[in-house]
N, C-alpha and C positions, 0 to 999 in steps of 0.2 A: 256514830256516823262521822262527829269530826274528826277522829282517828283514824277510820279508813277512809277518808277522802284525804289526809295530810298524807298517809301512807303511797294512796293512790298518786296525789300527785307528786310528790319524791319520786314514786317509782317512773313516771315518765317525764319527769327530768333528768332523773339518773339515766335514763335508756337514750334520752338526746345527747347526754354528759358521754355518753359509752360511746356513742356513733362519731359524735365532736373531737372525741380523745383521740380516737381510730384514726381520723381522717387528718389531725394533728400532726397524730407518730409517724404519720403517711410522708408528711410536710417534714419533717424536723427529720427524718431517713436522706428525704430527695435535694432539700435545701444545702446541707450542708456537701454533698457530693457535687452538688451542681456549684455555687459559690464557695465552696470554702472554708474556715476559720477567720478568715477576714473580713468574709463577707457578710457570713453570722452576727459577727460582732457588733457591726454596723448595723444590722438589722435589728439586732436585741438593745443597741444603745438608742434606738428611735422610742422603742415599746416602753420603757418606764414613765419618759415622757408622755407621751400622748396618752398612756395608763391615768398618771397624775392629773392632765388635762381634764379625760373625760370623766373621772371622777369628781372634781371641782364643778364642772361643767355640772352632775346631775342630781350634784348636792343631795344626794337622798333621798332624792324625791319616790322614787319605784319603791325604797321600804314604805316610805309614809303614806304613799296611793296604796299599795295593799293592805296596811292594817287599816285607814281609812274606809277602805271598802270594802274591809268585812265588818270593821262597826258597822255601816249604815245598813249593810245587808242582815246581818244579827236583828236589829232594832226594823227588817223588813223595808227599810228606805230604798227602793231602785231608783229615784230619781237624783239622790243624793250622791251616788256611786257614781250615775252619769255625770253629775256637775262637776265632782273631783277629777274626775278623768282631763275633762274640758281646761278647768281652769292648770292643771299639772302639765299638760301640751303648750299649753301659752306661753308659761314659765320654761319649758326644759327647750323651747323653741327660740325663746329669747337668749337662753346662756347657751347653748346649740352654737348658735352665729359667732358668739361674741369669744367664745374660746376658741374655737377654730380658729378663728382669722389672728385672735393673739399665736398660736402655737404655732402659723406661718409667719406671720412676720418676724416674731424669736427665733426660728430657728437656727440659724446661723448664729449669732449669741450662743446657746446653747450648747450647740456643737463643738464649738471653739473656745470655751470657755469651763464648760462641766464635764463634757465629753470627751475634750482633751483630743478629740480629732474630727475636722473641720467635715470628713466627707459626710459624715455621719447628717449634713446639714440637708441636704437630698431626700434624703430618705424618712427625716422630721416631718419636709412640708409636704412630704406626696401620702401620710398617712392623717395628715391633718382635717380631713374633710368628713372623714369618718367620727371625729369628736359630734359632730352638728348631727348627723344620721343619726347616730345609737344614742343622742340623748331622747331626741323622740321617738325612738323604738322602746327606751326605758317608760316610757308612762304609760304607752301601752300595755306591756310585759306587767308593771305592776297593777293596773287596772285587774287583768284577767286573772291573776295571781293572788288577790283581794277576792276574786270571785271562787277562788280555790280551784281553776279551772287551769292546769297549766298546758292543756293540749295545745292553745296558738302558739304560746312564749316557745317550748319545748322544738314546735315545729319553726318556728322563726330561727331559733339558733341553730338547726340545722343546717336551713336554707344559706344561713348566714355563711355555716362555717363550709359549704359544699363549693357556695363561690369564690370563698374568699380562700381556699386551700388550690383550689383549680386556678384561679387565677393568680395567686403569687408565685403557684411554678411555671405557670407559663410565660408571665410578663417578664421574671427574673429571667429565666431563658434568653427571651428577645432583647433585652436590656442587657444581658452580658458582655457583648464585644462593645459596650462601652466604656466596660467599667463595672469592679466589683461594687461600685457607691453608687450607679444607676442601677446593677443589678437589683442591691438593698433597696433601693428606689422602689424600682419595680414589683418586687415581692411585699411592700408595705402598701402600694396601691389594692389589695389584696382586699385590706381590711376597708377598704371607701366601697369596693362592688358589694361585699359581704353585706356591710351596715347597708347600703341602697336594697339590696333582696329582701333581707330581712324588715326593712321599714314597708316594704311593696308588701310582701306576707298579710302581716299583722293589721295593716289598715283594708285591705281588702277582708281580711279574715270581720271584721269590725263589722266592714259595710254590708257585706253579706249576712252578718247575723242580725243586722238594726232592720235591714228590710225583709227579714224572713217573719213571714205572719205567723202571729199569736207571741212573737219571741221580742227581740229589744225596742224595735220600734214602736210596736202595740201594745205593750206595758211600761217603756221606760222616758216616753217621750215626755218634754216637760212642753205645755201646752198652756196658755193664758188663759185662766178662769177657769183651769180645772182643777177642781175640788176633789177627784174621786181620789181615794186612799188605794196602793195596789195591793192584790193578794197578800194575805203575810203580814200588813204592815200595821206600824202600832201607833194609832193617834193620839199619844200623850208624848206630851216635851218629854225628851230626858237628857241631862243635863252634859252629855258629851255630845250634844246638835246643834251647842251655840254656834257654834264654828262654822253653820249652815246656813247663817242667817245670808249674810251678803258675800259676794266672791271676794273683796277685803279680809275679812272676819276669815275666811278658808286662806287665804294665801298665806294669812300667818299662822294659822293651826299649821299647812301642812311644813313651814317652814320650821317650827316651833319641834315638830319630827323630825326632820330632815337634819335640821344644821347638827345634831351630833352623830349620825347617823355618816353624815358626809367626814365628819371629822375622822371616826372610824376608818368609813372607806379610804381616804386619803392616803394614812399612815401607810399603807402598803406602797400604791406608788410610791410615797416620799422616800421611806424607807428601800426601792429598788434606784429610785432618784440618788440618794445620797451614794449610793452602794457606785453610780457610775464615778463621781469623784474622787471617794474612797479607796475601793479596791485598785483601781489603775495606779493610785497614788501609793497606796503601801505596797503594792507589786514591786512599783520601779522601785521605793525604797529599799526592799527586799533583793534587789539585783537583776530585777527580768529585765530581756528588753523589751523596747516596744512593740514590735509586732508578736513577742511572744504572751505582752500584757494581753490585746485584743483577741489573741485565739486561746486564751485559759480562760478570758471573762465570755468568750461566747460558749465553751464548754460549761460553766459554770450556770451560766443563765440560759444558753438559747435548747441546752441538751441535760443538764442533770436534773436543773427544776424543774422543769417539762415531768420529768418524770415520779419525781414528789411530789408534784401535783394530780396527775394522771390517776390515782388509787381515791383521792378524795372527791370523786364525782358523786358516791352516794351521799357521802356526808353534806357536799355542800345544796345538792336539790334537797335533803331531810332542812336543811338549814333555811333554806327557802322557803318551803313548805309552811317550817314551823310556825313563822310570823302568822299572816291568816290565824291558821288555826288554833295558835295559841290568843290570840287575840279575840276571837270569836269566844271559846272559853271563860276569857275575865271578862268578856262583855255581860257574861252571862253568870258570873261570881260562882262557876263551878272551881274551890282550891282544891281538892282533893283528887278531881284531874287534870290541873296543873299541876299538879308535884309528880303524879305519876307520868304523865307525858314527859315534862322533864329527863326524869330519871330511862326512861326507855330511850332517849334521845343520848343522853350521853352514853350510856350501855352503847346504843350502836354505833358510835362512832369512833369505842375504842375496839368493837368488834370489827370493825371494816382496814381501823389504822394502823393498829400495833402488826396485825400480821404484814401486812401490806410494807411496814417500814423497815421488820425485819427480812423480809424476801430483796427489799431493794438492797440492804446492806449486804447479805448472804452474796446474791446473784449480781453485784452490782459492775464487774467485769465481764461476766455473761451475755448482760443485757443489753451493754454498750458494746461488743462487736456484734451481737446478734441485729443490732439499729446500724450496721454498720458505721459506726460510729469509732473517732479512736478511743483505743482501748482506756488508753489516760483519763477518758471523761470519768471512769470509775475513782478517780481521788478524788475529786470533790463530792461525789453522789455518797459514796460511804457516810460521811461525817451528816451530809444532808438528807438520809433519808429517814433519819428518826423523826425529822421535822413532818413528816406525815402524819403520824400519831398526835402531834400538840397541836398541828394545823386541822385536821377532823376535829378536835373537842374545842379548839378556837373558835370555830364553824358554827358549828351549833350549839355553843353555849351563846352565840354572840346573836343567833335567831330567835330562840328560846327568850334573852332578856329584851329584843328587840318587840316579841311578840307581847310580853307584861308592860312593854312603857319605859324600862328604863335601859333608854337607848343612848344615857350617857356611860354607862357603866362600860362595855365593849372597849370604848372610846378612851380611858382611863386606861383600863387594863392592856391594850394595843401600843398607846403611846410609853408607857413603863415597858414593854418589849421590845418597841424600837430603841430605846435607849439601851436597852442590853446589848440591842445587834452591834450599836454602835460604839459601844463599848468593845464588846467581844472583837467586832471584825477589826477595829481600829488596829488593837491589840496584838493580835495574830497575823493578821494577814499581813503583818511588818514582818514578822519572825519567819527567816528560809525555811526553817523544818516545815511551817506550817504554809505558808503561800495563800495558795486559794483556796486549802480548805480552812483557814482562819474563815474570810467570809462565808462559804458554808456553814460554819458553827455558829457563824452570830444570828443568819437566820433561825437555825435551830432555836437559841438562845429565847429570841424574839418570837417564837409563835411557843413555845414551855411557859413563860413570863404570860403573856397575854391568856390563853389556854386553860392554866391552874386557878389564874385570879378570878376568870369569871366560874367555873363550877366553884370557887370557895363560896363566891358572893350567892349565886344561885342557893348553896346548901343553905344559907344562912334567911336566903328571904322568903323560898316556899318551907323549910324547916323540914329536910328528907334527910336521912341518912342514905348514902350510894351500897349497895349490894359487894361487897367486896369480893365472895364468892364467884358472883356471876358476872361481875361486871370486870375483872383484874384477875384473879389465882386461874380458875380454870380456863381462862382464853390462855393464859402466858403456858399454861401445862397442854394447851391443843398446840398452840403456837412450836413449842420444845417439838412434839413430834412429827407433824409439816416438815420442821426446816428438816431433821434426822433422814426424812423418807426424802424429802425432795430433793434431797442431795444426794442420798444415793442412786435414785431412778435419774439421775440428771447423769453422772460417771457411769453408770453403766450404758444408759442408750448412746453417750459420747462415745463411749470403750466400742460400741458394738458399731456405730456408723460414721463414726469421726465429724458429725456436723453437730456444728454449737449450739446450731438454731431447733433443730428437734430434739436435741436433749434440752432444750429452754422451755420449749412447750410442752414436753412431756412432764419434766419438774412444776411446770404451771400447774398442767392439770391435777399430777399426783397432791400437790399444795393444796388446790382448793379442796379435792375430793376427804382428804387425811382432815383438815382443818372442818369442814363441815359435819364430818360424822364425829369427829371428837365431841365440838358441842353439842350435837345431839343424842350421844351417848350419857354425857355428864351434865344434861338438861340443862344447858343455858339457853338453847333454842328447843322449844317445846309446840304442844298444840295453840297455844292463845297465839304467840307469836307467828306462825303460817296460818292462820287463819285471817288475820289482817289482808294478806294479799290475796287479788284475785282466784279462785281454785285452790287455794290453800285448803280446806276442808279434803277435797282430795287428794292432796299432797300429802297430808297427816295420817291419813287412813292407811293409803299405802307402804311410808314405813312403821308407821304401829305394827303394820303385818309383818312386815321385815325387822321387826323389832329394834328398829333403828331409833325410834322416839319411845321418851317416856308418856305415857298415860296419866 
């Protein structure tokens, strides 16, 4: 059962992830025709900051509320889940305020100093209020996600991302004849209505199930001199409830989680943080000028990444997921599905990544005028799109140790890959030949580094060997035939109707189609595996008949 509810709720996170992406590419299409290259730029040099912000701001708290609250729910404590929630609001509400109002008043600082251009200062403070929102939307998200329950979180980022994509094209719109820097403005206001929807979501989502009878209010309510024990629950100490004693005693359990967790989460911002310094800095080194530094770094961040990212939605709700359920698991000293859960987690994550990195690099011209996008964004997307593949197994190797307890390891392992980047991009992105995709490659650099070190350390502490077969030889031999076919149904429907964009979507679909029946032909997806999700059972049946699966 904890297998397919971790299954379950991946799958409707990834299906929020899916809808999120859509409505993203919708944004990152309209944004850059409506503003610009310039205006891009501006836009993406606000987002590392206030990235870095609200990461510091939620210090970890959303991983440590969810594997909290699948201990207690493990050990059948409901009331214990409730007091975590309570006391993680308090906390994410206090660092909520206190970040915010620092990442306006620095703004300006900022801009004119690391940013290297002053407009960029606008656009800092008008996304600032969003830090305060989405910290207290995170202790939620990780409450219910503790609960292995991701249908509110799932629908919350929806909601989030439905407002906040409608509003940054509209507001940029109205804000343009003042200015591509109020435009930026306005399209970062984007993410303050988002984080407000999404906090409206979620706490209603709460209130309606606290007062729904027989459900959270009528079993979880904590009530003076009440002794009854609920359903489930097991009245003998066990020695991870110390923590339960007084809400002190829990502030530091859950911090005790978090602070390396937070350190983790950081190194990205930091690492998108130093990249604004950086990159602009060995650009001009390299001989750009300045406005042609701002429209290759908004190519680079506001349109290639976007799309390196865009393929790891399954991986990172598996990645999500795992925590919980991996943690329910050791609550319960099952090791022998810990190791297996492992290993099926990284199995898919190179199954989701490696194709996914090589179709960005195949099609990576393609893609970018099919986004109408310039065509140029394809130099840096090449070099960056294998960073897919190390960013999936960064993913959820870094959930997997997150769900065992050792949530410093991630943290180690991310910090030695930002020092690659910053190696690599230094490096490069000084050298003409290489420019912007020097930076490019140092990301790369930076999630390979991070990526390999935690599956080494994983093999080493559940004691698995990885499947090489199934997990590496026959995806890269399905992979070989995808790109073969996709490439040719991609020139011939160009040859036959002269549009980019249907020959884009037809190589899509021939892609998936070639790449799915490969592995099910040379059984690395089999009957156990569609059986986890829902109707799988008859999904199997039916190509058993078609003899498309092995038996």
């Amino acid at each position: 059962m904890t297998k397919k509810s971790m299954i379950k709720g991946a799958a409707l996170l990834a299906g929020a992830s899916l809808i999120n992406r859509f409505l993203g590419a919708a944004s990152r299409i309209a944004l850059p025709t409506l503003i610009g290259d310039t205006g891009v730029g501006l836009y993406q040099m606000a987002y590392p900051v206030y990235g870095m912000f609200l990461v510091i701001s939620t210090a970890g708290i959303p991983v440590a509320v969810s594997k909290l609250v699948a201990e207690q729910m493990a050990y059948g404590n409901r009331q214990g889940a409730v007091k975590i929630l309570q006391v993680a609001t308090a906390i994410l509400v206090l660092t909520g305020t206190l970040f915010s109002l620092s990442l306006a008043l620095g703004a300006k600082p900022i801009a004119t100093y690391v940013a290297r251009d002053s407009r960029a200062a606008l656009a800092i403070i008008a996304v600032s209020p969003a830090v305060f929102l989405l910290s207290v939307c995170s202790a939620f998200r990780g409450f219910f996600q503790g609960l292995q329950n991701m249908g509110p979180s799932a629908l919350s980022q929806v909601v989030e991302q439905i407002i906040r994509v409608t509003s940054m094209i509209g507001l940029a719109w109205l804000f343009l004849p003042r200015g591509v820097e109020y435009a930026a403005a306005g399209a970062n206001l984007g993410a303050v209505l988002g984080g407000a929807a999404s906090l409206v979501v979620l706490i209603f989502t709460y209130i309606r199930r606290e007062h729904e009878p027989g459900s959270w209010k009528a079993v979880w309510s904590i009530r003076s001199g009440d002794k009854t024990i609920p359903t489930g629950a097991d009245s003998r100490s066990h020695p991870k409830d110390d923590y339960m004693a007084s809400r002190s005693a829990l502030v530091r359990r859950i911090f005790e989680l978090s602070f390396p967790v937070v350190l983790a989460a950081a190194i990205m911002p930091i690492m998108q943080f130093l990249d604004i310094g950086i990159v602009p800095l060995r650009l001009s080194h390299a001989g750009f000028a300045a406005d042609e530094i701002t429209r290759l770094y908004g190519r680079l961040t506001g349109m290639a990444q976007p799309l390196m990212y865009f393929p790891t939605l399954v991986t990172a709700a598996v990645a999500t997921s795992s925590v919980p359920a991996i943690s329910e698991v050791l609550a319960k000293g099952d090791r022998a599905t810990l190791s297996t859960r492992a290993q099926e987690s990284i199995r898919l994550g190179f199954l989701f990544g490696f194709p996914a990195a090589v179709g960005l690099f195949i099609f990576a011209e393609e893609f970018s005028v099919m986004l109408r996008w310039p065509a140029e964004v394809a130099v840096p997307l090449r070099p960056l799109a294998f960073g897919t593949v190390f960013l999936a197994i960064q993913q959820i190797s870094s959930g997997i140790l997150q769900g065992l307890g050792a949530v410093g390891v991630p943290v180690r392992n991310l910090a030695k890959g930002a020092l690659a980047k910053l190696v690599v991009s230094f490096a490069l992105t000084g050298i003409p030949a290489f420019g912007i995709q020097g930076a490019a490659l140092g990301t790369v650099a930076a999630f390979a580094v991070a990526g390999l070190m935690n599956v080494a350390t994983l093999t080493k502490m559940l004691g698995f060997t990885l499947d090489v077969s199934n997990t590496v030889l026959k995806p890269v031999f399905a992979v070989f035939l995808m790109v073969v076919l996709s490439k040719v149904a991609y020139s011939q429907v160009y040859m036959a109707t002269g549009s980019n964009t249907v020959g884009c979507f037809v190589g899509i679909a021939v892609a998936v189609v070639v790449y799915g029946i490969t592995l099910l032909l040379t059984g690395v997806i089999g009957r156990h595996e569609l059986e986890i999700f829902p109707g799988g059972s008859k999904v199997a049946g039916l190509l058993e008949r078609l003899k498309l699966l092995r038996r």
